[in-house]
C-alpha positions as CSV (number, residue, x, y, z in Angstrom):
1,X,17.5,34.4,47.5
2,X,21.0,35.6,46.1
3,X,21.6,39.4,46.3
4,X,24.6,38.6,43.8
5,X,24.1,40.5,40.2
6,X,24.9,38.2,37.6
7,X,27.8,38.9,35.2
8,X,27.1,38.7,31.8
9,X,29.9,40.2,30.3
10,X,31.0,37.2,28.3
11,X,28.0,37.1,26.4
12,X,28.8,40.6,25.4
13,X,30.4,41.1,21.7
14,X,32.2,43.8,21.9
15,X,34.2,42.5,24.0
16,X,36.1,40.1,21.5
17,X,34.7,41.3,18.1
18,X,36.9,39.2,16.0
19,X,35.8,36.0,18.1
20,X,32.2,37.1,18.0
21,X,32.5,37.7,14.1
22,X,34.4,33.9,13.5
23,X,31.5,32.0,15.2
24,X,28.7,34.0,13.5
25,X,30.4,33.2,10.3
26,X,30.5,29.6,11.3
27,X,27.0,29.3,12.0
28,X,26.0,31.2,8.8
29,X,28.2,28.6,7.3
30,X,26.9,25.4,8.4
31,X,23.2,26.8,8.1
32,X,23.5,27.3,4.4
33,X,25.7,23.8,4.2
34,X,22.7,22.3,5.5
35,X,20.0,23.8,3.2
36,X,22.3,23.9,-0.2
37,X,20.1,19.9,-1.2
38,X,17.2,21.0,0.1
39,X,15.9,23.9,-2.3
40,X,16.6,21.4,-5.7
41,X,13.4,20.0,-6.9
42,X,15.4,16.5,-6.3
43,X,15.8,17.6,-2.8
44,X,12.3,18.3,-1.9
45,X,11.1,15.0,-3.6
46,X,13.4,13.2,-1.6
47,X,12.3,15.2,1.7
48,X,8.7,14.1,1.3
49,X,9.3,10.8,-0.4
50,X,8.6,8.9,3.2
51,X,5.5,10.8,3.9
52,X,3.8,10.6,0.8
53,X,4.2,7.0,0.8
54,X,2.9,6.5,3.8
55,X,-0.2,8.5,2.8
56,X,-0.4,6.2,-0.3
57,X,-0.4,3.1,2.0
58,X,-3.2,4.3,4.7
59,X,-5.4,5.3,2.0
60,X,-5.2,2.1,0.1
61,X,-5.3,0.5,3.4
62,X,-8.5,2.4,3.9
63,X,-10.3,1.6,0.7
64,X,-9.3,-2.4,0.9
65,X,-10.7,-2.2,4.2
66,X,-14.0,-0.6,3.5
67,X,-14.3,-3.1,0.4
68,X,-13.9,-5.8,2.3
69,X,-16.2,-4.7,4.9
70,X,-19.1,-3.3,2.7
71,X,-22.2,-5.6,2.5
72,X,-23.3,-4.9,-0.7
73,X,-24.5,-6.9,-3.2
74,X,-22.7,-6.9,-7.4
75,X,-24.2,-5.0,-9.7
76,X,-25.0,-8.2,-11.6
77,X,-27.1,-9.7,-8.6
78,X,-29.6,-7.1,-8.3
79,X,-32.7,-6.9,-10.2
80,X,-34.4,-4.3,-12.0
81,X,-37.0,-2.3,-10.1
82,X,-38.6,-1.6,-13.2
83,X,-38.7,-4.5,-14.6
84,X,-39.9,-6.3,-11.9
85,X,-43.0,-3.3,-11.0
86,X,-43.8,-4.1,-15.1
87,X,-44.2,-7.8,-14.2
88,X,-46.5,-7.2,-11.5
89,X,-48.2,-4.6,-13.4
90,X,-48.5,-7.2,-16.3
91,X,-49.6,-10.1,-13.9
92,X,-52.1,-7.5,-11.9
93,X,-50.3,-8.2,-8.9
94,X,-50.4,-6.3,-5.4
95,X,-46.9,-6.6,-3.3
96,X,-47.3,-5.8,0.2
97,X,-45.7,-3.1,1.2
98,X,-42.4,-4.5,2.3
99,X,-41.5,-6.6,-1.0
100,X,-42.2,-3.2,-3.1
101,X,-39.6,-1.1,-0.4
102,X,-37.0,-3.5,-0.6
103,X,-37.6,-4.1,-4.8
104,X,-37.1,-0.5,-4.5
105,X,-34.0,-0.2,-2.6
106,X,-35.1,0.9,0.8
107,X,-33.6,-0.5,4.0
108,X,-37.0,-0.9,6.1
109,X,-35.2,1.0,9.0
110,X,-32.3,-1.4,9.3
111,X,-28.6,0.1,8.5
């Protein structure tokens, strides 16, 4: 271990106050060079421009994917639970239990 105290005297300000004053100014004026496009409404659309595009495209990803991965059948195929109970009622027919689950939608346990 070093018994040696560390000098920090030039990190002290007072030492060169017009030095100290210059760089503080220069950082004040690069900050607010740096944020002058940022505040605009043109400047914020433009910082999340690349973001919100790539939102846009995992969502629609996403949905194309699910469509083309969904199972189900078109409106237009299925067949009218109601109309079909009516013909059996009209025909004094008895489905099993089965045919009158799936003619009502039910998935008999299977996903």
């Amino acid at each position: 271990m070093n018994d040696q105290q560390i000098d920090f005297s030039s990190l002290d300000p007072s030492r060169n106050a017009k030095q100290w004053d210059v760089r503080i100014d220069l950082i004040a004026e690069r900050a607010t060079r740096n944020c002058i496009g940022q505040f605009t409404v043109v400047g914020q659309l433009l910082a999340w421009s690349n973001p919100m595009f790539a939102v846009a495209a995992s969502i629609a990803l996403a949905a194309s994917l699910s469509m083309l991965t969904s199972h189900k059948e078109s409106p237009s195929s299925r067949v009218d639970p109601a109309a079909t109970i009516a013909m059996w009622a009209a025909n004094d027919e008895v489905p099993n239990t089965e045919t009158v689950l799936v003619v009502l939608g039910g998935s008999l346990g299977k996903p």
